[in-house]
TIMARLO-927563 format. One record per residue (C-alpha): residue number from 1; x, y, z. Coordinates in Angstrom, 1 decimal, padded with zeros to 4 digits, always signed. Example, Ala and Ser with C-alpha at 12.3 -4.5 7.8 and 13.67 -1.06 7.14 Angstrom:
SITE seq     px     py     pz
SITE   1 +012.3 -004.5 +007.8
SITE   2 +013.7 -001.1 +007.1
# end
This chain:
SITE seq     px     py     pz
SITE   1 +088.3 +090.1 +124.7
SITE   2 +088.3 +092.3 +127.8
SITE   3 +090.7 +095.7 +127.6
SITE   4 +094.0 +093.5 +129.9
SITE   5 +094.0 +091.2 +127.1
SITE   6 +094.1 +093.2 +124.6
SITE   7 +097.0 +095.3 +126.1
SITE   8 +099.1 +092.3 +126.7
SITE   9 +099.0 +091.3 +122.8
SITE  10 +099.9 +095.2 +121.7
SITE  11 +102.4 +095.1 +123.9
SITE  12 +103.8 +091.7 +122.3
SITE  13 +103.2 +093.6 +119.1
SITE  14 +105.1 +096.4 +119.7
SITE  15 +108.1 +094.1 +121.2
SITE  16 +108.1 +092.2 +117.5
SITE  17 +107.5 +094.9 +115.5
SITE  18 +108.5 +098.1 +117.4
SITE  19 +105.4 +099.7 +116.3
SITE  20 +101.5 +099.3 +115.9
SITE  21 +098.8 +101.2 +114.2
SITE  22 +095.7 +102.0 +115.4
SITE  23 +093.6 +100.9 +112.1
SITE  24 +095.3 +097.6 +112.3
SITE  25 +094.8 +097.0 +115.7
SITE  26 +091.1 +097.4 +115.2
SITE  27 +090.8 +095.2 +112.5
SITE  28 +092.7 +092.4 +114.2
SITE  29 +090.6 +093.0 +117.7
SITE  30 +087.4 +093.6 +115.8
SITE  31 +087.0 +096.9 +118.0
SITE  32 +086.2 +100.2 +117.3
SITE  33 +089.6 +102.7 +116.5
SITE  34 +087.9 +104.2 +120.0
SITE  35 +088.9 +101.9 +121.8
SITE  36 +092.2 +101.0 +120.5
SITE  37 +093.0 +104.3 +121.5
SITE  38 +091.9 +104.2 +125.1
SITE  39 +093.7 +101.0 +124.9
SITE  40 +096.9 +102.9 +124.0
SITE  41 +096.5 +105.9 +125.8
SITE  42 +096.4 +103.6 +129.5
SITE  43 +099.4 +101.5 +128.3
SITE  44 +101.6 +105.1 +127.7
SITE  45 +100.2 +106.5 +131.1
SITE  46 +102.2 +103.3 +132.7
SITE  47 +104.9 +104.1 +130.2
SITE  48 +104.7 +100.7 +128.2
SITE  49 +104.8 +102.8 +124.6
SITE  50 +104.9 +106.3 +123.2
SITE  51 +102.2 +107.6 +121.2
SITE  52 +102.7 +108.3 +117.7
SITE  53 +100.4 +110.0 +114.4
SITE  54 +098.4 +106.8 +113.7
SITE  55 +098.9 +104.5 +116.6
SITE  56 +102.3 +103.7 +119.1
SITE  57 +106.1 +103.1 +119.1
SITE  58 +108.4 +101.4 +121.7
SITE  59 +109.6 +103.8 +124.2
SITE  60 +113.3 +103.0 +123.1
SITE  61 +111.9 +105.1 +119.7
SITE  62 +111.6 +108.3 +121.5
SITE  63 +113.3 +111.1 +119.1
SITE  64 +115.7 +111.9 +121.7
SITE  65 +116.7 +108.2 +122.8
SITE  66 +120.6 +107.4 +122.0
SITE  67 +121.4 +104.0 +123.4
SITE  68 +124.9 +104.0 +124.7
SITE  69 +128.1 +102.7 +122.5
SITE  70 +128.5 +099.5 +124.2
SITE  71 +124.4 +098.8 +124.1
SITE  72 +125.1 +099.8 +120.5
SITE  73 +128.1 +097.5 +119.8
SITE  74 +126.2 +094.2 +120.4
SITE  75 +123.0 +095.2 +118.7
SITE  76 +122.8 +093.4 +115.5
SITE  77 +126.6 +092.7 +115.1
SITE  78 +126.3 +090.4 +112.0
SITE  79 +123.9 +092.8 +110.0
SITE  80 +126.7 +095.1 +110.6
SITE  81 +129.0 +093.3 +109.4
SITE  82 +126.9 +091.9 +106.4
SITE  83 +126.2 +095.6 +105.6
SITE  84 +130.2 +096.5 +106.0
SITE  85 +131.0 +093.9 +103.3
SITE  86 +128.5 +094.6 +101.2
SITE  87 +129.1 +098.9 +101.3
SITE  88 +133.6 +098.2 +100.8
SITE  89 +132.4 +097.3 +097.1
SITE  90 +132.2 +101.2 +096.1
SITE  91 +135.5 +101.2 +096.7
SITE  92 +136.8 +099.7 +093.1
SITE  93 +139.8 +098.2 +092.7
SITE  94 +142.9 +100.2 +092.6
SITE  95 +141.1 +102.6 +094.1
SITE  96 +143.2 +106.1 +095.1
SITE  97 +141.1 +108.3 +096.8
SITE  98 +139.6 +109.6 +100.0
SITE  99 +137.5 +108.2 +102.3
SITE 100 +135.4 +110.1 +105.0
SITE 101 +134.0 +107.7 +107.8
SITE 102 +131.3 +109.5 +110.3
SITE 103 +130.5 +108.3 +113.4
SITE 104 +128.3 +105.1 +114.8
SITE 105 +129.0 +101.2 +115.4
SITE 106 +128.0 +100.7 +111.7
SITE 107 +130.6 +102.9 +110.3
SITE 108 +132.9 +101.3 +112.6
SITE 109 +132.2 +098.0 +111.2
SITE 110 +133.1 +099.4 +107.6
SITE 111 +136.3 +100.8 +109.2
SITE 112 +137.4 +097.2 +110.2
SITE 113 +136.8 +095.6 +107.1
SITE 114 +139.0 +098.6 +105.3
SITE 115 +142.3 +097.4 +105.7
SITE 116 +141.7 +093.7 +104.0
SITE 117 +139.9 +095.5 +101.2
SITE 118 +142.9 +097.4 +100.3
SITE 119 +144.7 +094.2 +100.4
SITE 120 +142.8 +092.6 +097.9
SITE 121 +141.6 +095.6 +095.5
SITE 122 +145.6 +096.7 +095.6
SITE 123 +144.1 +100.1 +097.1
SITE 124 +145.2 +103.2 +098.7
SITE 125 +143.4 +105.8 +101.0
SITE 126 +144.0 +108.8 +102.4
SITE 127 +141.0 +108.4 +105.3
SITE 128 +139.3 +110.9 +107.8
SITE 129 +137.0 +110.8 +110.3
SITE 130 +136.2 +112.8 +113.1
SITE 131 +135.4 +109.6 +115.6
SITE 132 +137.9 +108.3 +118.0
SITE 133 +136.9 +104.8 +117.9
SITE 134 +137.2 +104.6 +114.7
SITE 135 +140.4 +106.3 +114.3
SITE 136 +142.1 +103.7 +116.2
SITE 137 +140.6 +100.9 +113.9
SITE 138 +142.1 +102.4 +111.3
SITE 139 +145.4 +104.0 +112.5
SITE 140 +148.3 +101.8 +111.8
SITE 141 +147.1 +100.7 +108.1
SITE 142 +149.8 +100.1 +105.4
SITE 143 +147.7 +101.2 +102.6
SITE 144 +146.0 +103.6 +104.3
SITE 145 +147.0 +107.5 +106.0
SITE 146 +144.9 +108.6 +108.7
SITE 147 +144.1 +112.1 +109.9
SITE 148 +141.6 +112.8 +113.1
SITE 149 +139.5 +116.0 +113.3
SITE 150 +139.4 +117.0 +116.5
SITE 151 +137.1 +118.8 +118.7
SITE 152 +134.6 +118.6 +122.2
SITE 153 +134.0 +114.6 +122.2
SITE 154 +130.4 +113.3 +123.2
SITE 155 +130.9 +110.2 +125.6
SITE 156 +127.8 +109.2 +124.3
SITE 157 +129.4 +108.7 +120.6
SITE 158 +133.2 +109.2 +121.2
SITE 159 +133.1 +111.4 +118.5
SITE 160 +134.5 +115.5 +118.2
SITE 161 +131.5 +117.7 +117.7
SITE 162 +131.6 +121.5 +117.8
SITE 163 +132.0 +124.7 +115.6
SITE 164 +135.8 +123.9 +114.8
SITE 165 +134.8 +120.1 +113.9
SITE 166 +132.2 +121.3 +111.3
SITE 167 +134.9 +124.5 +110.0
SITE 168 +137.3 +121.2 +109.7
SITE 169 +135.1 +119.2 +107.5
SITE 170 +133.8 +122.1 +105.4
SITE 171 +137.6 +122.5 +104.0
SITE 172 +137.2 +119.4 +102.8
SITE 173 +136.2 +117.2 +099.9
SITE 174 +136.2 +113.9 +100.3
SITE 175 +135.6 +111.4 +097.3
SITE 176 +133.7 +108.7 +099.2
SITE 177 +131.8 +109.6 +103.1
SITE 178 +130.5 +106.7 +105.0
SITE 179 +127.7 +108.3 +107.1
SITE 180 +125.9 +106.3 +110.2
SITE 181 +122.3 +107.2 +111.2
SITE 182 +119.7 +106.7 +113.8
SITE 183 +117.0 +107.0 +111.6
SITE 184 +116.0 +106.9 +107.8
SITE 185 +112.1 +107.6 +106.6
SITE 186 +110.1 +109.0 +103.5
SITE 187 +109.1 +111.7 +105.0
SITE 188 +112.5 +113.2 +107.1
SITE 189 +115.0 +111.7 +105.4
SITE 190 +118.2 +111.2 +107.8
SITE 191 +118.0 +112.1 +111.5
SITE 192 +119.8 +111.8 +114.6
SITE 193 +119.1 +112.9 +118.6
SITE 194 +121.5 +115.2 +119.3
SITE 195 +121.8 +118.8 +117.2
SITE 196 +125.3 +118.9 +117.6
SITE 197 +125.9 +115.4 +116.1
SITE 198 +123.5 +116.7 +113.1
SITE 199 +125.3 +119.2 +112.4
SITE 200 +128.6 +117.2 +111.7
SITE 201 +126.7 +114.7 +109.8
SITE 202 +125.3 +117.5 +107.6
SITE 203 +128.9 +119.5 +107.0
SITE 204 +130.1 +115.6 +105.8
SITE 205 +127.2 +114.7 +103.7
SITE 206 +127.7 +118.4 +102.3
SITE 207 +131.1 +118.1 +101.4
SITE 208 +131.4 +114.4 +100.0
SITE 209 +131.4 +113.5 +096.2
SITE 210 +129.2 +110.2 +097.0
SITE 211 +127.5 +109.6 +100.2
SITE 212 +127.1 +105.8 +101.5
SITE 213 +124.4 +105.4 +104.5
SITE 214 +125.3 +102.4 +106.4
SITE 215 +122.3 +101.3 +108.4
SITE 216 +120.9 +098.1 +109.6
SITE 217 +117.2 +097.5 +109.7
SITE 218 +115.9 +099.0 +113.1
SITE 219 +117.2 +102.4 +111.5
SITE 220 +114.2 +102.0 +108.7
SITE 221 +110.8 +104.0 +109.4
SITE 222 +112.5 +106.0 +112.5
SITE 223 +112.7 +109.6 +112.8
SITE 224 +115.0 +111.1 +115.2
SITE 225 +114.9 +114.7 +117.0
SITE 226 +116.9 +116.6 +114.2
SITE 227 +117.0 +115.8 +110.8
SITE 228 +120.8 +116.2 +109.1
SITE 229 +120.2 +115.3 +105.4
SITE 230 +117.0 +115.1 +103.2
SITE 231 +117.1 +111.4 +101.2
SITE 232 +118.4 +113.3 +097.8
SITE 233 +121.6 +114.3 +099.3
SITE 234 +122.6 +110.7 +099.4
SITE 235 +124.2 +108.4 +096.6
SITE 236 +123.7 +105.0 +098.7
SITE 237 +121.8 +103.4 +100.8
SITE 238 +123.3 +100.3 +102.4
SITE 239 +121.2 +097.7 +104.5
SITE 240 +120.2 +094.3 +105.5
SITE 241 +116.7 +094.3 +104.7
SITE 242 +114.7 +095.8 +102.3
SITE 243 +112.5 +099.3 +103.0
SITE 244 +109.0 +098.9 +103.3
SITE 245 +107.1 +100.8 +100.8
SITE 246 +107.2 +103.8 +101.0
SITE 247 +110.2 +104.6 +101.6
SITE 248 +111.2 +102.5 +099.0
SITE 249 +109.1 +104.9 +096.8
SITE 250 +110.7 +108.1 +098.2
SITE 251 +114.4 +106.9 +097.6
SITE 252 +113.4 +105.8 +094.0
SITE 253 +112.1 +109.2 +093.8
SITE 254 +115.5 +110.8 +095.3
SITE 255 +117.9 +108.8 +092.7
SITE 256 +119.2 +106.7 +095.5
SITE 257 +120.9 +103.2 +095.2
SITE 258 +119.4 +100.5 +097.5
SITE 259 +122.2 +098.0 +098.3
SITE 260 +121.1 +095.2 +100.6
SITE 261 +123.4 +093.2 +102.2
# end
C-alpha cells in the first residue's frame, strides 16, 4: 500500500473514530510503527490531525477548541435529551431542595425537561445557575424560584465568569449541581478550554452536596486545556454510551455512579 493510501484510510479513521493509535495502525497496515509515524507526522504538517502521546486526534480535539453555542446546540440533540431524562431521576419525588445548573447545551437540556418533572414528582426547587440561556429556560416555572448569578458573560458560553461569579457560588450550598463538560478521562478527570470557565465549574462542584455530570459520548476520552474537578469529586456520571475501559476502571475506583441513558 503506498504512503497516499494509507493516509486517506487514517484520515477515514480519524473522521469515525476521532482518534487513532499508532500500534493499531501498524498492525492493520502491516508496517512498521516508523512509518505510521511519518505517515502521521505529513498528514499534521497539512493540518489533517493533531498529534497526540500514542498516535493522532481530530483537529476539532485541540485542548483549546470550544465550538460555538449554536455548533453546540445541534450536535447530538437526542443524546442530549436521552441523557436529560435519564439525569431528572435524582430528583425523587416530592423533592424540596436546590438545584445548581452549570453551563453547556447538555445542562440546558436538563433545564428544559425541569419544569414537567416537577409536575409529575409534585416537586419544588429553589434553582441557580449562573448561565443566561439557561435562566430563561427556567424563569417563569410554577414550581420552581429562579435566581441568576451574575458577572462578565463569555459570548462563547453565555455564561457570567469572573472573581465575583466564583465569591457568588462559594456562599452557597446547593443540594443537587448539574455540571456540563468538554471533556472526561482516567487520567484528568473533568476539563474544559477556557481557565476562567474552570474555575466556575470548580467553585460549583466544590460547593454541591451531589454532583451530576451530564455528558454525551464525544465528551468520553477528551482532555481539555484546564482541568476543573478530579473524577472523585463527582457523585454521577450521566451518559449515552458506555466508557471505554479504563475509564470505566478509574470511576469505579473514584465511587462514581455510571448512569447511561
Amino acid at each position: 500500500m503506498y504512503a497516499m493510501e494509507r493516509q486517506e484510510l487514517i484520515e477515514r479513521l480519524l473522521l469515525d473514530d476521532g482518534r487513532v493509535s499508532v500500534i493499531e495502525l501498524a498492525r492493520r497496515f502491516d508496517v512498521t510503527t516508523e512509518t505510521v509515524r511519518r505517515d502521521l507526522n505529513e498528514l499534521e504538517r497539512v493540518g489533517a490531525l493533531r498529534r497526540v502521546h500514542g498516535g493522532a486526534v481530530t483537529r476539532d480535539r485541540d485542548s483549546t477548541a470550544e465550538p460555538t453555542l449554536a455548533e453546540r446546540s445541534h450536535r447530538r440533540s437526542e443524546a442530549k435529551i436521552a441523557i436529560a431524562h435519564r439525569a431528572l431521576e435524582v430528583v425523587g419525588d416530592r423533592f424540596r431542595g436546590s438545584l445548581y445548573f452549570d453551563a453547556g447545551t447538555t445542562t440546558y437540556a436538563v433545564a428544559s425537561e425541569l419544569a414537567d418533572r416537577l409536575v409529575v414528582t409534585s416537586g419544588q426547587a429553589e434553582i441557580v445557575t449562573h448561565a443566561m440561556t439557561l435562566a430563561h429556560a427556567l424563569a417563569g416555572g410554577a414550581d420552581a424560584e429562579l435566581t441568576v448569578i451574575g458577572g462578565r458573560v463569555r459570548t462563547a458560553t453565555a455564561a457570567a465568569v469572573g472573581a465575583d461569579t466564583v465569591r457568588a457560588i462559594e456562599r452557597l450550598r446547593p443540594d443537587i449541581a448539574f455540571i456540563g463538560t468538554n471533556g472526561i478521562s482516567a487520567s484528568f478527570g473533568l476539563s474544559t478550554p477556557d481557565p476562567d470557565e474552570a474555575a466556575v465549574k470548580t467553585a460549583i462542584v466544590r460547593a454541591a452536596r451531589r454532583v451530576v455530570v451530564v455528558a454525551d459520548a464525544d465528551k468520553i476520552g477528551r482532555e481539555l486545556l484546564v482541568s476543573f474537578a478530579p473524577l472523585d469529586a463527582i457523585d454521577v456520571l450521566v451518559t449515552d454510551a458506555a466508557p471505554d475501559a479504563e475509564l470505566t476502571a478509574a470511576l469505579s475506583e473514584a465511587g462514581v455512579e455510571v448512569w447511561i441513558a
